[in-house]
C-alpha positions in Angstrom: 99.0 119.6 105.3 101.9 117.4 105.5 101.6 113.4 105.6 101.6 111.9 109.3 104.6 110.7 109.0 106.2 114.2 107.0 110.2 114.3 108.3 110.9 110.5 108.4 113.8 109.6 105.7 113.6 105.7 104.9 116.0 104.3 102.7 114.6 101.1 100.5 116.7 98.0 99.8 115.0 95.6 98.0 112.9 94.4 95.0 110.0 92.7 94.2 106.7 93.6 96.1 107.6 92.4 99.9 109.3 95.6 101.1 108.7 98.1 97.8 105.0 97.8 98.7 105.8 98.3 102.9 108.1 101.5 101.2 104.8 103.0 99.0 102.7 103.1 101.9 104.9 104.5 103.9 105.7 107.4 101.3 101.5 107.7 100.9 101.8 108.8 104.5 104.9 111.7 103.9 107.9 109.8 104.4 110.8 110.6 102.1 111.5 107.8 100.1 115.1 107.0 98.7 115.4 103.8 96.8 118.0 102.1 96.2 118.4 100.1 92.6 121.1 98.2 91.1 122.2 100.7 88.1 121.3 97.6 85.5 117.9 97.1 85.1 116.7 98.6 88.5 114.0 97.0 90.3 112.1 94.2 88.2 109.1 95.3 88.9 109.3 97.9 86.4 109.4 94.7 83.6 106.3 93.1 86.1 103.1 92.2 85.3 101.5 94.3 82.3 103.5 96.1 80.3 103.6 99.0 77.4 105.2 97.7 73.8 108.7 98.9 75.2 108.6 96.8 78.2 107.2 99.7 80.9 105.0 98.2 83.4 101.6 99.1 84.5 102.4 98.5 87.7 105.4 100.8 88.6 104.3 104.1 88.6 102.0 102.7 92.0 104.3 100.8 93.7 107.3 103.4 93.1 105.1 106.4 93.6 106.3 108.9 95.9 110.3 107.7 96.0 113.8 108.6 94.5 115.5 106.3 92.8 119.0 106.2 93.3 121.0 104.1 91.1 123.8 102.1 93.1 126.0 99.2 92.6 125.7 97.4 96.5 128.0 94.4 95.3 130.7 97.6 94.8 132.8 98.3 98.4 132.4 101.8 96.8 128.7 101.6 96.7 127.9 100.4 99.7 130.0 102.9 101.3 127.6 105.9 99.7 124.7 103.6 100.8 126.1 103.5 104.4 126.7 106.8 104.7 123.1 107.8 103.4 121.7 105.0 105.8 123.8 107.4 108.5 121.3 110.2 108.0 117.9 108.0 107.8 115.0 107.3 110.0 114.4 103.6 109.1 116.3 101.1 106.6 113.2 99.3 105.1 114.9 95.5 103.4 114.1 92.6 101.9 117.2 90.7 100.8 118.0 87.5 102.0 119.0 87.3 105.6 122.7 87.3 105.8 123.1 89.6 103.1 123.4 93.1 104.8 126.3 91.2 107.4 127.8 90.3 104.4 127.7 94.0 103.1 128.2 95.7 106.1 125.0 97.2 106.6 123.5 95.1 108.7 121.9 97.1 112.1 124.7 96.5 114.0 127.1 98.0 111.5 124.9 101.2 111.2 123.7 102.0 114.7 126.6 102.7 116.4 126.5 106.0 114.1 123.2 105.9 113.9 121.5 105.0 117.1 118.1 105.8 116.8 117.3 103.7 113.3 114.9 101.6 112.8 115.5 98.3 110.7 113.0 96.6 108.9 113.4 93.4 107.4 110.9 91.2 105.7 112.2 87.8 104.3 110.3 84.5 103.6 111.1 82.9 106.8 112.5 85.8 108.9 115.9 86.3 110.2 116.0 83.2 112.9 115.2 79.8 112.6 116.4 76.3 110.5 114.8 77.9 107.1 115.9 81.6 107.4 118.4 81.6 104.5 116.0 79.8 102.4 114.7 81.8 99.2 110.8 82.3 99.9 108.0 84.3 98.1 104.9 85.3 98.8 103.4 82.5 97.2 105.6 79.9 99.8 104.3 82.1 102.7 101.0 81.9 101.6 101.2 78.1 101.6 103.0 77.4 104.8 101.0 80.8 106.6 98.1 78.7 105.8 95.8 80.6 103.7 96.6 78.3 100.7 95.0 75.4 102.2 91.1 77.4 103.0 91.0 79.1 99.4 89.6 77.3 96.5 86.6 74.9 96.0 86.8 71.5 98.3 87.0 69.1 95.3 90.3 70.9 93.8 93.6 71.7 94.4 94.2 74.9 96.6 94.2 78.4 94.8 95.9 81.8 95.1 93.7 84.6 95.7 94.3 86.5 92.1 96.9 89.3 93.9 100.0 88.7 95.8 98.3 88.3 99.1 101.6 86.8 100.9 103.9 89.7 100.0 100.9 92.3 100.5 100.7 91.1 104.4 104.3 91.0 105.2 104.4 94.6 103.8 101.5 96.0 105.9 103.0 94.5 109.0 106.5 95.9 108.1 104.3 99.3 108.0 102.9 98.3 111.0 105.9 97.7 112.5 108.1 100.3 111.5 105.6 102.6 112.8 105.1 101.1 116.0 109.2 101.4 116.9 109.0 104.8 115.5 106.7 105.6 118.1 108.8 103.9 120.5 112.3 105.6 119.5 110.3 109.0 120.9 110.2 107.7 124.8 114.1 105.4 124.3 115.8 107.4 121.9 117.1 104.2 120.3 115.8 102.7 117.4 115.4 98.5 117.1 115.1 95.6 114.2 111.4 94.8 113.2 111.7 91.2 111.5 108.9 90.7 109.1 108.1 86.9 107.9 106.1 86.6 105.0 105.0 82.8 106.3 104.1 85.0 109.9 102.5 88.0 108.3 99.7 85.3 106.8 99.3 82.8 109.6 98.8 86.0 111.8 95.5 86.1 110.0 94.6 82.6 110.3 91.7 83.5 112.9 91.2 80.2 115.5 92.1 77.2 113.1 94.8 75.9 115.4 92.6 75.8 118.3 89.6 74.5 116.8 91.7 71.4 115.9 93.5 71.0 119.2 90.3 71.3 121.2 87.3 69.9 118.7 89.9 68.1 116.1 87.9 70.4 113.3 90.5 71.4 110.5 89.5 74.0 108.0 89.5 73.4 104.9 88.5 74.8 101.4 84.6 75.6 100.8 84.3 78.1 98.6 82.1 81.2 98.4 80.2 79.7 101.4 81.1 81.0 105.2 80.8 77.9 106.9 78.3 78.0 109.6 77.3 81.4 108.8 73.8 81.3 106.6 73.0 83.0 104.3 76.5 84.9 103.1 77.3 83.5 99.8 76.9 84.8 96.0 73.6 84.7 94.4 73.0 84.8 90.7 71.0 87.3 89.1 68.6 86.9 86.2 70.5 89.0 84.0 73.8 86.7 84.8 75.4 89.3 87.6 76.3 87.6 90.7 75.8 89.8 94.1 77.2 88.4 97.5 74.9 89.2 100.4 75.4 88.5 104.0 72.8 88.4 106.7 75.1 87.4 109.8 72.4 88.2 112.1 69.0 87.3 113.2 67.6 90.9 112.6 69.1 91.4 108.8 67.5 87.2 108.3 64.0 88.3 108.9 64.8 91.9 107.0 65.7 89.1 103.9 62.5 87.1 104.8 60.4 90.3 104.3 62.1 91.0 101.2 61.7 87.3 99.6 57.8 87.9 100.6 58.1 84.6 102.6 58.5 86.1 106.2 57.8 82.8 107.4 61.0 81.7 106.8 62.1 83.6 110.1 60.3 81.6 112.1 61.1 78.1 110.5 62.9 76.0 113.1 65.5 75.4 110.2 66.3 79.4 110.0 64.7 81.1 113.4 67.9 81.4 114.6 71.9 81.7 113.9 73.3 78.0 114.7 70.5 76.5 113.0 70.6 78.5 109.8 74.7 77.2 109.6 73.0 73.9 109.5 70.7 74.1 107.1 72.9 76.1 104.9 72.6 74.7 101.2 68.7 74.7 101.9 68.7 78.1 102.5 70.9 79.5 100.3 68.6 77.1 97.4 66.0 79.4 98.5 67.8 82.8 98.5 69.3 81.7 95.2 65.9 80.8 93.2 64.9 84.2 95.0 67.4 86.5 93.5 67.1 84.8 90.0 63.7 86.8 89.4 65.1 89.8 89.3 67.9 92.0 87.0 71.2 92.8 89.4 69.6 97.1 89.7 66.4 96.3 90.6 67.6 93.5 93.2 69.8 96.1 94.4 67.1 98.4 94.9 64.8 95.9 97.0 68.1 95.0 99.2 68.2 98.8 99.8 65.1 99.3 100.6 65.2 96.6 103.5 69.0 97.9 104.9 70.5 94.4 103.9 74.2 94.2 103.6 75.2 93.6 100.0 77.8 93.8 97.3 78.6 93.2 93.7 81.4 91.0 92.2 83.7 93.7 91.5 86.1 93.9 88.2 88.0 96.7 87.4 85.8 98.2 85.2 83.0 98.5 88.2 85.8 100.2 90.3 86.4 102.4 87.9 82.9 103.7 87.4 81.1 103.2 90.7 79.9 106.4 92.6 81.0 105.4 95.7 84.7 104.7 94.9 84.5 108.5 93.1 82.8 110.4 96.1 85.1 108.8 97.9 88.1 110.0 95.3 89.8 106.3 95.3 90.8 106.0 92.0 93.3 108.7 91.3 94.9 109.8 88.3 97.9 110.3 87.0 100.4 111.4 83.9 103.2 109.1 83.7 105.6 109.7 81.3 107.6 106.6 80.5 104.0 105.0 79.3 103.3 108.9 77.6 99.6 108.4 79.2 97.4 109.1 82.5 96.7 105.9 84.5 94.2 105.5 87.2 95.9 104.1 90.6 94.5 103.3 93.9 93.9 106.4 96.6 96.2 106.3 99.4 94.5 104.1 102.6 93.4 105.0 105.1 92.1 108.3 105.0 93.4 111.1 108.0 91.1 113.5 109.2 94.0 116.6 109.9 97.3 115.3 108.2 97.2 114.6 104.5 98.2 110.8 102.3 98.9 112.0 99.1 100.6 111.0 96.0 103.4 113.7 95.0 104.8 111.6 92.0 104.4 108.4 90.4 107.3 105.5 89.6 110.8 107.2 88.9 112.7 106.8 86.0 116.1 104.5 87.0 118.6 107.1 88.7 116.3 109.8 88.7 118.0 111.2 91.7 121.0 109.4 92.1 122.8 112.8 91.9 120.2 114.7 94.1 120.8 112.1 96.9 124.6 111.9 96.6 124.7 115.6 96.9 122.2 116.5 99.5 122.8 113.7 102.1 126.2 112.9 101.8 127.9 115.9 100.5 129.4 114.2 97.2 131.5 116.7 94.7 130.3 116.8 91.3 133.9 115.2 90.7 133.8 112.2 92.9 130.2 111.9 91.5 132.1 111.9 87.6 134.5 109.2 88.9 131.7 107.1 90.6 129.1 107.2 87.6 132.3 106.0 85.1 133.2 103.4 86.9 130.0 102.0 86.7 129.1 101.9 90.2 125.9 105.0 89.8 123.3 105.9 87.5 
């Protein structure tokens, strides 16, 4: 079966991870992807993160999977009149270039949607497209600092900490999705399509749960604390006695006393200090000091086992390699692989997410090579001889 979203043309502007990523899950879901890249170097993420001895990043085949590249100079009037006219016959324009830049350009929504009145734009920036600080350069890492989330990760004692992925640029992509999707929707009652305006900064403090109010009304302000769920006892990491660590969370009264039966010390449940939820949040440390000297008796399976056997919630410290060969993640066929030719070896890459119970996410192909279908696009959406194509690709201004 098609993708859900199986007939919808977006056009990709943009580098990095805040808009790419917003453009790979919309291509899991069967949109037709056309990326735009400068014909130089194309995006850098195809030099990011790991890379092969020839400078071929890990990372590219996922985050490019499922899209044409199409190699074209935008700071060329030339260019950006092929990118116009192929923005003419899209669904959406997914972008993440400064705000300014596409007024600058020409291609900003209202230069397209006269011709084009039902597109969608999406935009994601650092600070969105209004306000003082919208022309400022900003990363994920910025929005993840001003969003908030900066300040509640890490230890108390230390200086704030990322999460380990690009969380910042990650959000702002699944609300662009989010979005995009949501004035697709729209465009079927109006006809007209609309701007979504994505800030990275937004997209975090949107998940910033009730810290503003519980310092306007109590004058509480979150800070870090680090494995430990304030409040909430016990759901924190335990060591094991073989060295493993396993995080296990019994957020109610009912899975408590399950955990109490386990430990052999159902007593415990009806300890003033743990009977019931508020108390437990008080006497946290205490109790996690006995869950800890609990779980230290036994190797990380046969723990695992006993937690089964008394339905408690409970999960490893995942690396890579546990992804990789946990039964779970496989019956639930979440680590796909694939050929990719540029690193001349199969690669494992994340499943599309979520799964549809009629329509189909699926990944087609992985990363393109630079200009892949520069020609394909030029030809098919805007009608381009072979000849103007010759005159176009000499001049420097395609791949």
């Amino acid at each position: 079966m098609p993708g859900p979203l199986s007939g919808i043309r977006v056009l990709e502007l943009g580098n990095f991870i805040a808009g790419p990523f917003a453009g790979q899950l919309l291509g899991d879901y069967g949109a037709e992807i056309i990326k735009i890249e400068s014909p130089v170097g194309g995006d850098p993420m195809r030099q990011w993160g790991k890379c092969d001895a020839q400078g071929n990043s890990y990372w590219w085949p996922s985050i490019a999977r499922n899209k044409k590249s199409v190699a074209i100079d935008l700071r060329d009037a030339r260019g950006r009149g092929l990118v116009r006219s192929i923005a003419e016959n899209s669904d959406v324009v997914l972008e993440n270039f400064t705000p300014g830049r596409l007024v600058e350009w020409g291609l900003s929504y209202k230069d397209l949607s006269p011709s084009n009145p039902g597109l969608v734009m999406t935009h994601v920036s650092g600070f969105g497209q209004t306000g003082p600080r919208a022309q400022d350069p900003g990363f994920g890492s910025i929005g993840e600092a001003m969003g908030g989330i900066r300040h509640t990760t890490g230890w108390p004692d230390r200086q704030s900490t990322r999460t380990g992925i690009s969380l910042g640029d990650a959000m702002a992509s699944l609300f662009a999705v989010i979005g995009t999707m949501a004035a697709l929707n729209e465009r079927h009652k109006s006809g007209l399509g609309q701007e979504v305006d994505v800030a990275i900064y937004e997209s975090v403090f949107a998940l910033m749960e009730s810290t503003m109010v519980d310092y306007e009304i109590d004058g509480y302000q979150r800070g870090r604390t680090g494995s430990v769920l304030p409040g909430v006892a016990p759901s924190n990491v335990y060591p094991t006695r073989d060295g493993s660590d396993i995080l296990i969370a019994g957020n109610s009264d009912s899975i408590f006393k399950r955990i109490c039966i386990a430990m052999g010390q159902e007593n415990l449940s009806t300890d003033e200090r743990f009977a019931e939820h508020l108390n437990r949040g008080k006497h946290q440390t205490e109790l996690d000091n006995l869950i800890s000297e609990w779980t230290v008796t036994y190797g990380i399976e046969t723990l695992e086992t006993l937690l089964d056997q008394h339905s408690i919630p409970y999960g490893r410290i995942y690396t890579a390699p546990d992804m990789l060969r946990d039964p779970h993640y496989a019956a639930r066929e979440m680590i796909r692989r694939f050929e990719v030719e540029t690193l001349g070896r199969e690669i494992p890459m994340a499943a599309p997410v979520p799964k549809f119970s009629r329509t189909e996410s699926k990944i087609e192909t992985v990363g393109p090579r630079l200009g892949q279908h520069t020609d394909w696009a030029l030809k098919k959406l805007i009608k381009s001889s072979d000849n103007e194509l010759t005159v176009l690709r000499s001049a420097g201004v395609i791949l």
